[in-house]
C-alpha positions in Angstrom: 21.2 -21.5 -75.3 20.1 -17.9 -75.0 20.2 -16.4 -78.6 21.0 -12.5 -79.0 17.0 -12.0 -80.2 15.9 -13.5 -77.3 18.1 -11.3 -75.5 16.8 -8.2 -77.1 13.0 -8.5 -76.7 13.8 -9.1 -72.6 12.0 -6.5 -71.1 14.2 -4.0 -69.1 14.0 -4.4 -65.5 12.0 -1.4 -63.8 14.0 0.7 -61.9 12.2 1.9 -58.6 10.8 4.8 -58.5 11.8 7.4 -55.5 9.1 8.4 -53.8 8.5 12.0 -53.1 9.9 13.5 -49.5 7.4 13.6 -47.1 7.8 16.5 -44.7 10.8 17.0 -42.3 9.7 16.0 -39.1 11.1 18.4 -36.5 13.2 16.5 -33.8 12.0 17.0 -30.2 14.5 19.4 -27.9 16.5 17.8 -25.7 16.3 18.0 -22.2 19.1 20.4 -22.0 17.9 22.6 -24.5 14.2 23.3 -23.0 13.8 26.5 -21.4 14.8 26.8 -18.0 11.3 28.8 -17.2 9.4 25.6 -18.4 10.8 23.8 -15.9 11.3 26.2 -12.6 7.9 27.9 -13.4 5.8 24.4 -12.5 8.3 23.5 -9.6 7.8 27.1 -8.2 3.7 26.6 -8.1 4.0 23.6 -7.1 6.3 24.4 -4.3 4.3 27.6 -3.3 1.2 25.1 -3.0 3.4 23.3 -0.5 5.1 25.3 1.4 2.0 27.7 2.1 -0.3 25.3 4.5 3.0 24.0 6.1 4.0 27.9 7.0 0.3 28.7 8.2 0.7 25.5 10.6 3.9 27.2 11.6 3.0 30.7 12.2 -0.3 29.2 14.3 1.8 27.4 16.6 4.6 29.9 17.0 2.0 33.8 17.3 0.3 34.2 20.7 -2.9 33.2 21.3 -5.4 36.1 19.8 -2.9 37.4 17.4 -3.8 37.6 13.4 0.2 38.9 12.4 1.4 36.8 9.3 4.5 36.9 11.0 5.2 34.9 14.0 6.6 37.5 15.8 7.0 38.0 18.8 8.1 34.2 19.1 5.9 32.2 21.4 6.8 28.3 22.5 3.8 28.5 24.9 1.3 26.2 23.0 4.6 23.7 22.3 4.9 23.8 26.3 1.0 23.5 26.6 0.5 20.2 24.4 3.8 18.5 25.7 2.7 18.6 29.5 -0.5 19.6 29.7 -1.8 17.9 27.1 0.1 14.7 27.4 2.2 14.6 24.2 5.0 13.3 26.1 3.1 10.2 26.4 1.6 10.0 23.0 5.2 10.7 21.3 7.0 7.8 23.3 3.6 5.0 22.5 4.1 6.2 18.7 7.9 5.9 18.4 7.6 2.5 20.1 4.7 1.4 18.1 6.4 2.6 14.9 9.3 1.0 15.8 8.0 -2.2 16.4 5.8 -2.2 13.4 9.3 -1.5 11.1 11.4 -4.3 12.8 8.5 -7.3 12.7 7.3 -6.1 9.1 10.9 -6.1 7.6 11.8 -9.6 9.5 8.7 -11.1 8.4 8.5 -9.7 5.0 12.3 -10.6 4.2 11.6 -14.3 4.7 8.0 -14.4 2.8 9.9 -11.8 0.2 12.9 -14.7 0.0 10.2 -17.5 -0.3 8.8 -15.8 -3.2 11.5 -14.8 -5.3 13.9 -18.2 -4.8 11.1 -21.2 -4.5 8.5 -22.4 -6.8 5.4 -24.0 -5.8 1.5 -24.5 -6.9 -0.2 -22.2 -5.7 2.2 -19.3 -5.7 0.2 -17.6 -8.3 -2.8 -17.9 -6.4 -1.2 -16.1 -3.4 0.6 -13.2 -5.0 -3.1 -12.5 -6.4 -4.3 -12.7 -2.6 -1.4 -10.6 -1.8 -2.3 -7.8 -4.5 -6.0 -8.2 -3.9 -5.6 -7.5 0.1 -4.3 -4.4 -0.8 -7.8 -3.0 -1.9 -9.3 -3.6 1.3 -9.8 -0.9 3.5 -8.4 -1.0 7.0 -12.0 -0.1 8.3 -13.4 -3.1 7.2 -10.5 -5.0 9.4 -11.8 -3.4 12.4 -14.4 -5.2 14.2 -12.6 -8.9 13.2 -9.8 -7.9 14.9 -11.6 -6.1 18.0 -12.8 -9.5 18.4 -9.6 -11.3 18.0 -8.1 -9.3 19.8 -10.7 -9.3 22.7 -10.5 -12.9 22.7 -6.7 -12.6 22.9 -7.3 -9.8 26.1 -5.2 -7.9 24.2 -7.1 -4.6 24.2 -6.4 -1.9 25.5 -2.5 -3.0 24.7 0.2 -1.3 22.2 0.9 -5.1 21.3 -2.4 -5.0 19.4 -1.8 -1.8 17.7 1.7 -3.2 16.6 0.2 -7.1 15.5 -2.9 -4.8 13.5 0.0 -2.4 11.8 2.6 -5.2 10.6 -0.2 -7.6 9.4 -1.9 -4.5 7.5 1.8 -3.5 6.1 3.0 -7.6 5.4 1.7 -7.6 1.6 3.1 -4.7 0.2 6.5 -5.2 1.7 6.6 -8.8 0.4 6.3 -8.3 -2.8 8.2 -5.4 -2.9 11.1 -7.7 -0.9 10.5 -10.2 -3.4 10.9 -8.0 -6.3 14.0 -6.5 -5.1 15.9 -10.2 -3.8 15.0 -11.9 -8.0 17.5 -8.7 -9.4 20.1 -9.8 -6.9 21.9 -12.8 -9.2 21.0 -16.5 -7.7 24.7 -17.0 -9.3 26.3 -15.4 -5.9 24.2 -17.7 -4.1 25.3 -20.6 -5.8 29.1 -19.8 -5.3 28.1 -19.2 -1.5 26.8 -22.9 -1.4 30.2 -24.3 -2.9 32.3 -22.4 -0.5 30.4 -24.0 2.5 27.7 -21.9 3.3 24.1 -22.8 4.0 21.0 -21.2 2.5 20.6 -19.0 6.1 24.5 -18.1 5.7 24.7 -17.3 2.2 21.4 -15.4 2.2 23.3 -13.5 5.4 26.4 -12.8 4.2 26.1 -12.0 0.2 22.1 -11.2 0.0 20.9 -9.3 2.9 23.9 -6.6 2.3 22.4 -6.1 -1.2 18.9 -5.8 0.1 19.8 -2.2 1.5 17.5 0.1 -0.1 14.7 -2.5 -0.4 15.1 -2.8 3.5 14.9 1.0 4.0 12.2 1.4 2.0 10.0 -1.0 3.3 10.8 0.0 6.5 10.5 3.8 6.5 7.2 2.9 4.6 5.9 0.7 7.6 7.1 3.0 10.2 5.6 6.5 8.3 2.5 4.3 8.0 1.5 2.9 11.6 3.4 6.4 12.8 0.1 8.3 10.6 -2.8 5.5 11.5 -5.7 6.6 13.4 -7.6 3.7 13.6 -6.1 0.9 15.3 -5.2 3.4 17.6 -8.1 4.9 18.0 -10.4 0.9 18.6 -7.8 -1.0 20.6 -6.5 2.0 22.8 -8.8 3.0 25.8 -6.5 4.6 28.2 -5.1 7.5 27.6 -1.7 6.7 28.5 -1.7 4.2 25.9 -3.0 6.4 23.1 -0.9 7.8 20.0 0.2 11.6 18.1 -2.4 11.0 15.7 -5.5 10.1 18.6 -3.9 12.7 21.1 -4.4 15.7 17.8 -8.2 13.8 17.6 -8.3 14.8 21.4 -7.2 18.8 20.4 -10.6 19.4 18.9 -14.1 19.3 20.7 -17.9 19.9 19.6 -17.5 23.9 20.7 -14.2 24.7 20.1 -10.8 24.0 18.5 -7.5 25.1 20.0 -5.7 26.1 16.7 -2.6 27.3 18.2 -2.3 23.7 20.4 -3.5 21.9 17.5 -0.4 23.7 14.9 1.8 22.6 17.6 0.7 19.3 17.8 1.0 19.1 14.1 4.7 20.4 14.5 5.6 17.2 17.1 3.9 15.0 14.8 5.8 15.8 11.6 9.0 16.8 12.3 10.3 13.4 13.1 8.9 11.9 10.0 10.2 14.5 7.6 13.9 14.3 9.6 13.4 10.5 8.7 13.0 11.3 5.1 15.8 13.8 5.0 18.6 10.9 5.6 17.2 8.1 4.2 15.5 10.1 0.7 18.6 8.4 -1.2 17.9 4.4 -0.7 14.3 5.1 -0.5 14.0 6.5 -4.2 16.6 3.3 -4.9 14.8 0.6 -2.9 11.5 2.0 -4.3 12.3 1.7 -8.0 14.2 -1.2 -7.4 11.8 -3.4 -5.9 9.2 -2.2 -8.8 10.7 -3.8 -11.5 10.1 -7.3 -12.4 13.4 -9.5 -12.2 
């Protein structure tokens, strides 16, 4: 029993002591409250960076030959004309596009099913070869050269486009799987599942309710393929011999000699070889950025 003494001589609890305010800390602007300036200011340097070596490319392929105007006036097509017929870009365009083309379809084929294989089954050493995968990606093509000049040979396959397209889509397979792979684990195994109990198979489930969700991944690794074996010189340059087999980038390689370069031709050919790219980019900028940042995050 607790007496009224004992009570008394109880000590008080202490009461806590506030400590002192520290200093405010000043809250960070929000994005709509930052200047406009400090945001249109980089853009515009950035963009004047840009837009300057893609205009001098431009006004080279558009002046007459011996002029020094900075404006492309009067409008010439003549070195167009001159690297289409003369210099056989006809040819070189139609090998690319066909090469390019080729390249996108077998990449994206093969990389769905390796991408599916990845992302749905488990197995030993599948550790083991999405290391390989990620290591292949620092080797340099130029060290893949003279294996598969000798495959290749073996195969009598030089001097064909067929080697060119084999040389792109195994160079592009990695990159594409695991990006395929990365994309297919966000789409829910759930809808998958239902598929199976209405009747499907794997082939006709993965048909019918993933493959429509695999858009931007599919674009994306496809305009990446085709952008990429589009650009290569390499390949082109070892497995082509004849000229009528050769590609854009080998036929601008042709442009330039030991004496003398033909700017004007050279601007033009520049011209030919980027516009298709960047018309490309222009319609398919929207499920690229999605398929892109999609397939880069881990399901």
């Amino acid at each position: 029993m607790i007496t009224k003494e004992a009570t008394a001589a109880a000590p008080a609890p202490a009461r806590a002591v506030p400590s002192p305010p520290g200093p405010a800390k000043k809250n960070r602007p929000a994005w709509d409250e930052v200047p406009r300036w400090q945001i249109y200011l980089p853009l515009g340097v950035y963009l004047v960076f840009t837009v300057i070596p893609f205009y001098w490319i431009l006004l080279f392929s558009l002046r007459p030959a011996g002029s020094t105007s900075l404006v492309p006036w009067p409008m010439t097509f003549d070195h167009f004309e001159k690297v289409w017929t003369e210099r056989s870009f006809g040819t070189y365009f139609g090998n690319s596009v066909l090469v390019g083309v080729a390249t996108l379809v077998m990449t994206t084929l093969v990389a769905l099913a390796g991408g599916y294989a990845l992302a749905r089954f488990d197995f030993k050493v599948k550790r083991v070869f999405m290391l390989a995968l990620l290591c292949s990606q620092f080797v340099p093509g130029a060290l893949l050269l003279v294996p598969l000049f000798e495959i290749f040979a073996e195969l009598k396959m030089i001097n064909s486009l067929g080697s060119v397209i084999i040389a792109e889509t195994v160079f592009q397979l990695p990159l594409s799987m695991i990006l395929i792979s990365n994309f297919i684990k966000n789409v829910p195994y759930s809808l998958e599942e239902a598929a199976w109990v209405d009747g499907c198979g794997r082939m006709k489930a993965f048909r019918i309710v993933v493959l429509p969700l695999l858009r931007p991944g599919i674009i994306a690794v496809g305009s990446f393929a085709f952008v990429h074996s589009w650009n290569h010189f390499l390949f082109a340059l070892m497995f082509l011999n004849n000229q009528s087999k050769q590609t854009i980038p080998v036929g601008l390689n042709t442009l330039m000699s030991a004496d003398s370069v033909d700017l004007g031709a050279l601007a033009a050919g520049g011209i030919i070889a980027a516009v298709p790219v960047v018309i490309v980019f222009a319609f398919i900028q929207k499920w690229l950025i999605t398929g892109f940042s999609a397939g880069a995050v881990k399901g």
